[in-house]
C-alpha positions in Angstrom: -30.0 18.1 -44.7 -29.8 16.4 -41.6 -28.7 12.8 -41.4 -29.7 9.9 -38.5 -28.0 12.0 -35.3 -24.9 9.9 -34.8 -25.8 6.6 -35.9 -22.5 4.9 -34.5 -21.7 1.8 -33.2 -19.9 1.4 -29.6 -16.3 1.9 -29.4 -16.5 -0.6 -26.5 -19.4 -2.7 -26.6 -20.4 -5.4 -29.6 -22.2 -4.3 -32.5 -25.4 -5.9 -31.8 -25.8 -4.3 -28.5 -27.4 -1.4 -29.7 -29.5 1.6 -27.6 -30.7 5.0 -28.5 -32.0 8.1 -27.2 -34.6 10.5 -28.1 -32.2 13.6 -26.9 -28.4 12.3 -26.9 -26.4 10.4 -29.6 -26.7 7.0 -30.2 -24.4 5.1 -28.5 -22.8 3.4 -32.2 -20.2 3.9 -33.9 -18.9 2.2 -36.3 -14.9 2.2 -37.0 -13.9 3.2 -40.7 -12.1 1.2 -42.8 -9.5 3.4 -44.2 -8.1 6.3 -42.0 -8.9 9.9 -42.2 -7.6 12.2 -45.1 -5.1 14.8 -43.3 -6.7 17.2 -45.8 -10.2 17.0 -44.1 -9.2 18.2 -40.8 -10.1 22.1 -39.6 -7.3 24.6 -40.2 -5.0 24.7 -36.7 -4.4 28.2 -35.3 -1.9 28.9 -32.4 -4.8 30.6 -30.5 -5.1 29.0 -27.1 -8.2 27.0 -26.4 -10.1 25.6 -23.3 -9.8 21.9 -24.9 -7.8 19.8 -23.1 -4.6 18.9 -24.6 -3.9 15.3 -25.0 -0.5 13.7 -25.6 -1.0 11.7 -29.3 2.3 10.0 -29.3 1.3 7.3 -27.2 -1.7 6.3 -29.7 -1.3 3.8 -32.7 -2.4 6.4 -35.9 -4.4 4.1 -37.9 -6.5 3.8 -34.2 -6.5 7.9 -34.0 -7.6 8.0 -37.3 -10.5 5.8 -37.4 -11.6 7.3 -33.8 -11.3 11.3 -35.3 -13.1 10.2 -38.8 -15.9 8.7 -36.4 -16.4 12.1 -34.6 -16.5 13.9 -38.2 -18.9 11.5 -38.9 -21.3 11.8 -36.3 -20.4 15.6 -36.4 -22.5 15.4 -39.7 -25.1 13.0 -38.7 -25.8 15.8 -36.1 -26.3 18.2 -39.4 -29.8 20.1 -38.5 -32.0 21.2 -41.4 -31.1 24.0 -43.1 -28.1 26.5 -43.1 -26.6 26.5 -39.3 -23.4 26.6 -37.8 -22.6 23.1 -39.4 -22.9 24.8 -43.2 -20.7 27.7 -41.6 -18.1 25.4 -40.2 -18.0 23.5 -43.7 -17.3 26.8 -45.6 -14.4 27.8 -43.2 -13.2 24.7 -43.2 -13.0 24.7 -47.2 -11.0 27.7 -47.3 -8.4 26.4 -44.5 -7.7 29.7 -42.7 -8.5 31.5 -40.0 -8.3 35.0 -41.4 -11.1 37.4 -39.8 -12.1 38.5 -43.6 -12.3 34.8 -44.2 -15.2 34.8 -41.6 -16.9 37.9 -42.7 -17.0 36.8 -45.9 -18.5 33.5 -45.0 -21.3 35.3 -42.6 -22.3 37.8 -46.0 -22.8 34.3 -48.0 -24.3 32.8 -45.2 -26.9 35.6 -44.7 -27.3 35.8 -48.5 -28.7 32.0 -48.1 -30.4 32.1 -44.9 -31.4 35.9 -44.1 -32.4 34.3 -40.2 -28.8 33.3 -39.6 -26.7 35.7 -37.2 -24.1 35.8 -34.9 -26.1 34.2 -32.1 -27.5 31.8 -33.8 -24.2 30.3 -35.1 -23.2 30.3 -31.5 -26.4 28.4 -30.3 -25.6 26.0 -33.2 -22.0 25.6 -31.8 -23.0 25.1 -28.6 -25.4 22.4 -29.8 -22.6 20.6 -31.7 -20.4 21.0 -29.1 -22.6 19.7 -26.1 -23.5 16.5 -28.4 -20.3 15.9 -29.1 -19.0 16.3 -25.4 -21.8 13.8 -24.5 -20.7 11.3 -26.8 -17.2 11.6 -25.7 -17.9 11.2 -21.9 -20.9 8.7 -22.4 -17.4 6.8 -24.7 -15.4 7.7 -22.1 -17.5 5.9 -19.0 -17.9 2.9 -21.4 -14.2 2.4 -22.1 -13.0 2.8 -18.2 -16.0 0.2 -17.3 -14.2 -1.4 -20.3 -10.9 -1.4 -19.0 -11.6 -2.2 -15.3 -13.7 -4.8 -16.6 -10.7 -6.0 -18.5 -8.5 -5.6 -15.5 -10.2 -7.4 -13.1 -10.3 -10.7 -16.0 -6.5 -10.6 -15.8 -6.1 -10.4 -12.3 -8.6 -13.2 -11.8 -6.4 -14.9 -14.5 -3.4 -14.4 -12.7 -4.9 -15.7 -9.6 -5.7 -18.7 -10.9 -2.9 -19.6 -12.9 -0.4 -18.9 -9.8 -2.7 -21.0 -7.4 -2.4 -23.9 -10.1 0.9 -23.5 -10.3 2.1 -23.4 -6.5 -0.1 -26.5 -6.4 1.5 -28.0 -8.5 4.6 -27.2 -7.3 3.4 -28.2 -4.0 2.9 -32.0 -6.3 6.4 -31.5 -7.3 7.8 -31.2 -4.1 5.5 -33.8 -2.7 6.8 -36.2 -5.3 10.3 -35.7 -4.7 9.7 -36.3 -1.3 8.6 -39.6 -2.1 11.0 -40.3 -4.7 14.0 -39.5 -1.9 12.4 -41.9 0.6 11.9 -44.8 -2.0 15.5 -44.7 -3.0 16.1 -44.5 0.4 14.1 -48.0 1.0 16.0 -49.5 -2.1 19.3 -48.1 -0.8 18.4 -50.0 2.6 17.0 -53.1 0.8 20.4 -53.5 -1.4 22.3 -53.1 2.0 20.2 -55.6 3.2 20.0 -57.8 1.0 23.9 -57.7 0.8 24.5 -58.4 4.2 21.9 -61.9 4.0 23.1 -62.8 1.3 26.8 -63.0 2.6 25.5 -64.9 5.7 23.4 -67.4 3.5 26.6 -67.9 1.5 28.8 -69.0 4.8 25.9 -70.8 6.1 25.9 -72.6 2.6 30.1 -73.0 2.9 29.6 -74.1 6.6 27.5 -76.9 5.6 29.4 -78.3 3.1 32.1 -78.4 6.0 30.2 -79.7 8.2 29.2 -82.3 6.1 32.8 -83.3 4.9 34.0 -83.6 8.6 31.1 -85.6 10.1 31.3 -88.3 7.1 34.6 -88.3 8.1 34.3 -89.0 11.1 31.7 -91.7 10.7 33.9 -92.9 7.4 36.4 -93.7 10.0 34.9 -95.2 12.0 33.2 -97.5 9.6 36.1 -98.5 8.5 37.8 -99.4 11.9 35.1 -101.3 12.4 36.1 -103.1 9.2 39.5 -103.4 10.0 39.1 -104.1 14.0 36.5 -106.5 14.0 
């Protein structure tokens, strides 16, 4: 039976943003907890397909996981009533090969459950699967880029900032040492200064007492001429 049509949450938007469609997917999904059993995946053939291949080595595998469980997921949600491709796909997948009597063998039980089922219609039912899915992945894949730019644009903002900040303070720095050089340059100047009064303070201090001890001498003499003399 046919479950909610991929009731997912958003890989890139929070969970309580939430928006649905009458013909497309939900835009939900929610990642699982635990990742995805290798055992549950189709059986690989070295046929060559029309997918595009995509390098997996630069992705973390607990994040592949929980993104390819998520698809299987909604892959089911999509299940329509009755026996369709989806039923089909389930048996082959169950067996695990790709053997042509493997298919035949599928379509006799599938016709044996459904007498309407044929050929074409499993091919209509792929297509279905196939277009929802493809919609999902590009309506995902137009979220994460507006995601990423979005992202991008934060850091370089950031970035911005933070250097402005810093050649301004910089620009303090640079300010301050310029002040910090012309201060020691006054106290350089005022020791200097000082120096050179205080050495002429001290000879005007030593040429007083000079002065002093040869005018009382002076006027000691004659005061005592005067005592002598008169």
């Amino acid at each position: 039976m046919a479950k909610e049509k991929f009731n997912w949450k958003s890989l890139f938007v929070n969970d309580g943003e939430q928006k649905s469609t009458a013909s497309k997917p939900e835009e939900k999904i929610d990642f699982p907890e635990e990742p995805i059993a290798a055992s549950t995946k189709f059986p690989e053939t070295k046929r060559a397909t029309s997918q595009q291949q995509v390098n997996t080595s630069s992705v973390d595998n607990s994040v592949l996981n929980s993104v390819i469980e998520m698809y299987e997921s909604g892959f089911e949600s999509l299940n329509l009533p009755g026996y369709d491709f989806y039923e089909f796909f389930k048996a082959i997948k169950a067996v695990g090969s790709n053997d042509p009597n493997v298919y035949k063998m599928a379509f006799t039980m599938a016709q044996s459950v459904d007498t309407k089922v044929t050929k074409d219609s499993l091919l209509d039912g792929a297509n279905f699967y196939i277009k929802e899915i493809n919609d999902v992945h590009e309506n995902y894949h137009s979220k994460g880029n507006a995601k990423k730019e979005e992202f991008e644009s934060s850091l370089l903002h950031q970035k911005k900032t933070l250097s402005e900040e810093v050649s301004e303070l910089e620009k303090q720095i640079l300010q301050l040492q310029t002040q910090a050089s012309d201060k020691k340059n006054q106290l350089n100047a005022l020791e200097n200064g000082t120096s050179s009064e205080m050495a002429e303070i001290e000879q005007k201090i030593i040429a007083n007492d000079i002065a002093k001890t040869k005018i009382l001498e002076i006027i000691t003499t004659v005061a005592d001429g005067i005592k002598i003399n008169l």
